[in-house]
C-alpha positions in Angstrom: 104.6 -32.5 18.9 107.2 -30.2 17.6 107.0 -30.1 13.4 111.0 -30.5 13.8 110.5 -33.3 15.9 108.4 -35.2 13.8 108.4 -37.6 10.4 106.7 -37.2 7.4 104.5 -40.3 8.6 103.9 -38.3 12.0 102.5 -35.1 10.1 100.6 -37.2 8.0 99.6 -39.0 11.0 98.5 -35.2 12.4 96.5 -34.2 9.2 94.3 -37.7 9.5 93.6 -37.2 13.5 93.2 -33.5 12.9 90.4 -34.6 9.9 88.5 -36.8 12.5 88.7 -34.1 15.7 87.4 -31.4 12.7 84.6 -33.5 10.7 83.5 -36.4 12.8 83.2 -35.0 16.2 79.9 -32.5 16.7 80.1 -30.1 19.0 76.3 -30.9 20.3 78.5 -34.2 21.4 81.0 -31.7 23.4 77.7 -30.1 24.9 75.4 -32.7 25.6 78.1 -34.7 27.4 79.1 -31.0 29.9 75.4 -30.9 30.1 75.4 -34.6 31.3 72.9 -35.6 28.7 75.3 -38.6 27.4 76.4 -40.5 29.8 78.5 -42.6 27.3 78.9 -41.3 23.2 80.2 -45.3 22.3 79.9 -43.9 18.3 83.1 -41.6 19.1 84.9 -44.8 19.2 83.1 -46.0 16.6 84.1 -42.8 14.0 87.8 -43.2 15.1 87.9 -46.7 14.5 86.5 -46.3 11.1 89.4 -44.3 10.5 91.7 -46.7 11.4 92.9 -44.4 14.4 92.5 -46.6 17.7 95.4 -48.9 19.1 98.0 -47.4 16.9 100.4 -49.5 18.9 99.3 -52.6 18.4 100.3 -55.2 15.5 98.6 -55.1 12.1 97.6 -58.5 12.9 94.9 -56.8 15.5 93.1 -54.3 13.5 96.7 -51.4 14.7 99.6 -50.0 12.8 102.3 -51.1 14.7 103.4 -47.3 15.5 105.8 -46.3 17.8 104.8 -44.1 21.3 106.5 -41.2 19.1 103.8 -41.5 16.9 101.1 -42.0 19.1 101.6 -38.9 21.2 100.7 -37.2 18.1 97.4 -38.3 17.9 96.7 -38.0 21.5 97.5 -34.2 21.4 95.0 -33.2 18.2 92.3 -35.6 20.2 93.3 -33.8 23.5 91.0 -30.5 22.1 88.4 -32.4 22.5 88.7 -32.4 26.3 89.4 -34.8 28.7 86.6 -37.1 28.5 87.2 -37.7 24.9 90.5 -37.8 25.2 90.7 -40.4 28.0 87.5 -42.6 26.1 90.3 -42.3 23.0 93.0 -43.4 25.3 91.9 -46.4 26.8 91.7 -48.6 24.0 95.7 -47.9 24.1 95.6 -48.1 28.5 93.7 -51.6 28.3 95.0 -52.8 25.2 98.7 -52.3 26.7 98.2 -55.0 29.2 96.4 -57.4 26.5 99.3 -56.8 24.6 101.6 -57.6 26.7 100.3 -60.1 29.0 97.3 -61.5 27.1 96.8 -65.1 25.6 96.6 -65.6 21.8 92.7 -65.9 22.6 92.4 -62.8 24.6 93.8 -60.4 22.0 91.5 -62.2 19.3 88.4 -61.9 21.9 89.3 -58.2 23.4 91.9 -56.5 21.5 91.0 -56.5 18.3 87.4 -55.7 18.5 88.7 -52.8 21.0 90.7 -51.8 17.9 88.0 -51.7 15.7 85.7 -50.4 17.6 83.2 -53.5 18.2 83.9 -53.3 21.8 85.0 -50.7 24.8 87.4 -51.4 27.4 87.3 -49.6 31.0 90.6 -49.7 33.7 89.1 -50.5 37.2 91.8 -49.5 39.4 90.4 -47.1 42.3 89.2 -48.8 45.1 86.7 -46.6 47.8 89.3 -47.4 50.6 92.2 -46.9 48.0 93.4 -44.5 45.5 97.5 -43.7 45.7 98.0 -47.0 47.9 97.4 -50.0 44.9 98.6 -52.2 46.6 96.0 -51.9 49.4 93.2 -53.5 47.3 90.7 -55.2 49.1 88.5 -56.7 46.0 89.5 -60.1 45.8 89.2 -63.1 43.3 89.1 -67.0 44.7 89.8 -69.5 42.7 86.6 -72.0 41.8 87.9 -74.4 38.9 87.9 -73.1 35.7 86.3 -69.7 37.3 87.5 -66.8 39.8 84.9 -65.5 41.7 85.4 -61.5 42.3 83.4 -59.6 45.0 84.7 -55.7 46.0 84.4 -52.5 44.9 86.3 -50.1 42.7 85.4 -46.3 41.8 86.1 -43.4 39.8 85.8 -46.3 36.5 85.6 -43.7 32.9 83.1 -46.1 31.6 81.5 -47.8 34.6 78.2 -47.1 33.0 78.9 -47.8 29.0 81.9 -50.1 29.0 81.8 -53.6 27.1 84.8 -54.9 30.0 87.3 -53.9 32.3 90.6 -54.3 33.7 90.4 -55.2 37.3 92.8 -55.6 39.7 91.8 -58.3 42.5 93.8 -59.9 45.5 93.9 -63.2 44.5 96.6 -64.3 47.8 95.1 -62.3 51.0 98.0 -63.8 53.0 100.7 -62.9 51.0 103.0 -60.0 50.9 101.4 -57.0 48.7 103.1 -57.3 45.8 103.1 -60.7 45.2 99.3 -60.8 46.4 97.4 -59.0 43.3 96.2 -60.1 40.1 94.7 -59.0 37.0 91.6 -59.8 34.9 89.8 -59.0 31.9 86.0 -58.9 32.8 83.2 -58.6 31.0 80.1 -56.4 32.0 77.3 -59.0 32.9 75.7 -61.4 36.1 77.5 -59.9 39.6 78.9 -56.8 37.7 76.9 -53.7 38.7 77.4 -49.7 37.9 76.5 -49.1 41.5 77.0 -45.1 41.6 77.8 -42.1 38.9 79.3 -39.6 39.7 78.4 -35.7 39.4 81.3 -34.0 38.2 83.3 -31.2 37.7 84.3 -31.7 34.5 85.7 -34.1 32.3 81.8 -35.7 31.7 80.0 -37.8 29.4 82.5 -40.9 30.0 80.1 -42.5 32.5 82.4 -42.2 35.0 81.4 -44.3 38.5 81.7 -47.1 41.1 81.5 -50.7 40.0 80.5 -53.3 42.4 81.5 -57.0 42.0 79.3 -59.3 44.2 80.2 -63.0 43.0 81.2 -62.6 39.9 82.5 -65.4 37.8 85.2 -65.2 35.9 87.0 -67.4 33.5 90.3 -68.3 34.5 91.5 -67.9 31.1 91.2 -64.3 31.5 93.7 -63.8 34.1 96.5 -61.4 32.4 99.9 -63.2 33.3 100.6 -65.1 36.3 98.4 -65.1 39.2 99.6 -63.1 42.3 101.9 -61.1 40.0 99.6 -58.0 39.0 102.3 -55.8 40.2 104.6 -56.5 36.5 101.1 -55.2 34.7 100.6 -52.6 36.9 104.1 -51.0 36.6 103.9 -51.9 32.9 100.5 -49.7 32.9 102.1 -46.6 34.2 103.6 -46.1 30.6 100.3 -46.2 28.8 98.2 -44.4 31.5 100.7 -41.5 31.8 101.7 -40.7 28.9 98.6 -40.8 27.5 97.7 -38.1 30.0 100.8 -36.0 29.2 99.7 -35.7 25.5 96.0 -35.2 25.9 96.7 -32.2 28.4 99.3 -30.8 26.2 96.2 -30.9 23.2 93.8 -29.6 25.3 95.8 -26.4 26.7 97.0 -25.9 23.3 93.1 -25.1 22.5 92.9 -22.9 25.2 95.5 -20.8 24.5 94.5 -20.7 20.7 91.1 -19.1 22.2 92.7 -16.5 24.3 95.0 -15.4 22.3 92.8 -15.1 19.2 90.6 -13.0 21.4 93.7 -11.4 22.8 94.1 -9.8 18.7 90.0 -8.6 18.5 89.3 -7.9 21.6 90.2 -3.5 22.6 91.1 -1.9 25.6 92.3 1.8 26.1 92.3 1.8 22.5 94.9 -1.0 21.3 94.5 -5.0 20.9 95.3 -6.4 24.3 98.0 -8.5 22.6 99.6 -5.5 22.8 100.1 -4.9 26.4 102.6 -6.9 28.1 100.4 -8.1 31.2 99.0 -10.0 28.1 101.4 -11.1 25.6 103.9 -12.1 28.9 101.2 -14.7 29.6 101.1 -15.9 25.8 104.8 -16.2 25.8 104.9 -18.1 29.4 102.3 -20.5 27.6 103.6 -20.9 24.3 107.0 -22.1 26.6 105.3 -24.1 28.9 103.6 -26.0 25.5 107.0 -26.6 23.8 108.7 -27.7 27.0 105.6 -30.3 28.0 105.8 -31.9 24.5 109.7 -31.8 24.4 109.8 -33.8 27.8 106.8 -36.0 26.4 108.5 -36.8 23.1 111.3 -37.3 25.3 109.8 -40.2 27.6 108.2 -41.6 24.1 111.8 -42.0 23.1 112.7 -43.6 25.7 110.3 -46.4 25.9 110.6 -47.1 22.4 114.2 -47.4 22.0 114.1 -49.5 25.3 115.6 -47.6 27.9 116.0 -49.8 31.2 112.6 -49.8 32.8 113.5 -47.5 35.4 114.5 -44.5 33.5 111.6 -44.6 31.0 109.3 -45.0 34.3 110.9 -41.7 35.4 110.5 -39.8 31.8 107.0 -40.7 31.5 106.1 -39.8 35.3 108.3 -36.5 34.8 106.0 -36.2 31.3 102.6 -36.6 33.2 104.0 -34.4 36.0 104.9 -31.5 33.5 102.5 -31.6 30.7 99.2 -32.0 33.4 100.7 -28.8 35.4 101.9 -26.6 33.1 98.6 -27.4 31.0 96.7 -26.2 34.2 98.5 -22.9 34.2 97.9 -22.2 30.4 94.4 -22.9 30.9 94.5 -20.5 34.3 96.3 -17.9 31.8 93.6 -18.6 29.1 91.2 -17.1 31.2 92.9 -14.4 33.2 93.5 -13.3 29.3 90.0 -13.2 28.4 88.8 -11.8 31.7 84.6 -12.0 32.5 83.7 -13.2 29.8 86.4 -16.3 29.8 84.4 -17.5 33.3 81.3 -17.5 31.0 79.8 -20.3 28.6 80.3 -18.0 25.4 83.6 -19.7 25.3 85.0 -22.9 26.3 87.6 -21.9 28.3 85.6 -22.4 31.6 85.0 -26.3 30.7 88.7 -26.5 29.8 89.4 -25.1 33.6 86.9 -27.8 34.9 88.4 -30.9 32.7 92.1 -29.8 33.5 91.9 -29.9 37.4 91.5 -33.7 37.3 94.5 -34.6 34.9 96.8 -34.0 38.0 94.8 -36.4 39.9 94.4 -39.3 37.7 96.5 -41.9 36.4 98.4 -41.4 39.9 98.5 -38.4 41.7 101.4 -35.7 40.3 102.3 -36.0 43.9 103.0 -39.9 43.2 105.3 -38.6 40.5 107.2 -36.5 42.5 107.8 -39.9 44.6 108.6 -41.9 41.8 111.2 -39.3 40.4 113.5 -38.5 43.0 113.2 -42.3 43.9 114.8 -43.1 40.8 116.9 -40.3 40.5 118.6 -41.2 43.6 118.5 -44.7 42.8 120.9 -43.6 39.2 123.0 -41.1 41.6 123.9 -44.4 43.5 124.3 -46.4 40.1 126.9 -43.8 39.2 129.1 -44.2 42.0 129.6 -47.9 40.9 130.0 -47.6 37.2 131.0 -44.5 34.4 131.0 -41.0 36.4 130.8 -37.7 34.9 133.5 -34.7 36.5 132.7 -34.4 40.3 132.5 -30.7 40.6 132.3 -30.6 44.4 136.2 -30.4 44.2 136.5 -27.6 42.2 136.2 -25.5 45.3 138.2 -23.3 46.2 138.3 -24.6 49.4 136.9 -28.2 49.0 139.7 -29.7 50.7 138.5 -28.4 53.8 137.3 -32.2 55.0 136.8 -30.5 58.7 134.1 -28.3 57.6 132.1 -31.0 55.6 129.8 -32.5 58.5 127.2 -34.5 57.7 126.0 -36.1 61.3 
């Protein structure tokens, strides 16, 4: 985040996640996990919650520091240049936890969240289904009801932490005749009998999270762990878009901020013709286009953090944080693209990281709902305030200050 931005709690806040991503993470972690060697590094979790750094949401009360989503997008940008698999391991102590949090017993946050926090036990979102990504509310796992026990049989893919993960957040139909959003419900489960990490994936990037398909073939679980009301998944999972994207908005945001960092350090050793390429302005035009694209992802990101803590109606903040995620995961993209047209050859080699950091970025557009998705969700609430402002305060209508806007003849519209 922006230094001007930020409180002296923030930057202090920076200096103790910077400490961590600097001393406690070794880079034959970073390789071993590209190399798919670790399917799974659990004591990454462990060193940050030594530190005190996961869930800095969440109350005191469960092992968090009761911080704001201002404060938390600073930490999520120093643990974003660690790539995407750390970053999203890091993230979904905060994903999960949110719908604890929120929609949890007493006896779930005691059981999950706070050993989440402290890093006794790892959490896993089971979303994706193999029939299903954009369309949620087309899940065809489903949960009966057997007295104190639902019973769970389906599938769901594309689960960071199918093979690794303590439990999961799973989405399951729980009301196959009723109308889809009042037909899904949610669940904390816990990895044992008729839980199965059917299938991991091969990657592009973004490995070492374990990332696979999870097969639930009559698997009981207590009823007590059904998150809210039964049949009314949908509040969670439009309360989870908050966590999920901006979460992805300021990992990318760390991760291009790496890239560039390399690039342009190699941009002041490395000669052509004579000069340091910083000097030519093929070169430095890039740097400058990045260094923007930077400040104006973490501008809209602090923005949509704003918003959600000052409590913004829901639909506004739901269009900040999608325009966040939208902004931060593309322009990220494009930094990392400039990284390496900067460094040329050698930038599409292993001597530098920049090639991983192409391979991790390409999926932070996909995930947490495609940025497609949040184009849909933006203009839908957009023109959803346009109406909204026809009814209440307006600001000047500047379609009459036309010279000619009286001209009602000429303003067809059929």
């Amino acid at each position: 985040m922006l230094d001007c931005l930020m409180t002296p709690e923030e930057k202090r806040l920076r200096e103790e996640v910077r400490a961590f991503v600097r001393d406690d993470v070794d880079k034959k972690l970073l390789r071993e996990m590209d190399a798919d060697l670790v399917r799974y590094p659990r004591e990454f979790l462990e060193k940050a919650a030594a530190r005190g750094l996961l869930g800095l949401r969440f109350p005191a009360a469960y092992g968090g520091r009761g911080l704001p989503w201002a404060s938390e997008i600073v930490a999520l940008e120093e643990v974003g240049v660690l790539g995407t698999a750390l970053a999203c391991l890091y993230a979904l102590v905060s994903i999960v936890g949110e719908a604890i949090d929120k929609f949890g017993s007493e006896k779930l946050k005691q059981k999950y969240l706070r050993p989440a926090i402290e890093g006794r036990l790892t959490t896993a979102e089971a979303l994706t289904e193999p029939r299903g990504g954009s369309d949620f509310f087309g899940a065809t796992t489903t949960a009966r009801r057997e007295g104190d026990y639902y019973v769970l049989n389906g599938q769901k893919r594309f689960v960071v932490g199918s093979e690794g993960a303590d439990c999961f957040l799973v989405y399951a139909r729980t009301n196959p005749d009723g109308p889809p959003h009042k037909s899904i419900s949610a669940f904390i489960v816990d990895r044992g009998p008729g839980v199965k990490a059917d299938y991991i994936y091969g990657l592009m990037g973004t490995r070492g999270g374990g990332t696979g398909r999870l097969v639930f073939q009559d698997c009981r679980v207590p009823a007590e762990n059904l998150l809210g009301e039964e049949n009314n998944g949908s509040a969670i999972f439009y309360q989870m878009m908050i966590p999920e994207r901006m979460t992805s908005a300021a990992g990318a945001i760390g991760g291009a901020r790496a890239a560039l960092e390399v690039a342009a350090r190699y941009s002041t050793r490395r000669k052509a013709f004579g000069l340091e390429i910083k000097n030519f302005q093929a070169v430095s035009f890039k740097v400058a286009d990045c260094v923007t694209k930077l400040d104006a992802a973490r501008g809209i990101t602090y923005i949509a953090a704003r918003s959600v803590d000052t409590g913004d109606p829901p639909a506004l903040s739901r269009r900040l944080v999608s325009e966040a995620k939208k902004a931060a995961t593309e322009y990220a993209w494009d930094v990392v693209n400039h990284a390496m047209q900067i460094m040329g050859g050698i930038g599409y080699t292993n001597v530098y990281p920049i090639e991983k950091m192409l391979r991790d970025t390409r999926l932070i557009m996909i995930w947490t709902g495609t940025n497609e998705i949040m184009d849909l969700i933006i203009q839908h609430e957009y023109f959803k305030e346009m109406a909204g402002e026809r009814q209440g305060s307006r600001s000047r209508d500047v379609e009459w200050d036309a010279a000619e806007a009286d001209r009602l003849d000429e303003k067809i519209y059929e």
